[in-house]
N, C-alpha and C positions, 0 to 999 in steps of 0.2 A: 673771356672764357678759356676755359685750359683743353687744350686741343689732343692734350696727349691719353695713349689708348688705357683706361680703366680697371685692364685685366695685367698688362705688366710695364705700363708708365711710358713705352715709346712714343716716339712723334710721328715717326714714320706710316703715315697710311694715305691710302687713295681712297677719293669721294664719285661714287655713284649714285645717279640720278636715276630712280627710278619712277615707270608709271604701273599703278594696279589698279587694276578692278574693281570697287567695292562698291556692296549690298548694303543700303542704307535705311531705318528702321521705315521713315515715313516719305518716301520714294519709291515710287513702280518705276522699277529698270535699275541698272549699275550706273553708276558716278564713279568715275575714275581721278583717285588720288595720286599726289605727286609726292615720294619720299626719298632722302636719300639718307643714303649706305654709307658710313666710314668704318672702312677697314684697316684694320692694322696691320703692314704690311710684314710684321716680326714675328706674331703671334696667332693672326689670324683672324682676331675677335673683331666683332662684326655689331656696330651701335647702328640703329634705325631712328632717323630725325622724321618727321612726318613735316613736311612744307607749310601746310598752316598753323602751323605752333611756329614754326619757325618764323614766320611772318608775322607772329603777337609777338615775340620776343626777338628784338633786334641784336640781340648781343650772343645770339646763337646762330647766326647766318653765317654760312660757309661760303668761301671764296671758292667759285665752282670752277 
């Protein structure tokens, strides 16, 4: 996978783990997802991985 950022081609960014909230269609109550953040520490621009996709697809898994 090419790790560099999308918007102006740097490599340089930091990875955040983040957890949220979410309203799910056939669920009473929140279920809370796990996504992370790579930021591109040149440019700013900001790609959002969602954990379970990244867990069907192994060649997307970031060195946390």
């Amino acid at each position: 996978m090419n790790l560099s950022c999308i918007k102006c081609g740097s490599n340089n960014y930091k990875l955040k783990k983040v957890i949220i909230p979410e309203k799910t269609k056939n669920i009473v109550g929140v279920e809370m997802g796990t996504y992370y953040y790579k930021i591109c520490l040149d440019c700013g621009f900001v790609e959002v991985y969602s954990e379970k996709v990244l867990e069907k697809n192994a060649e997307l898994v970031f060195e946390y």
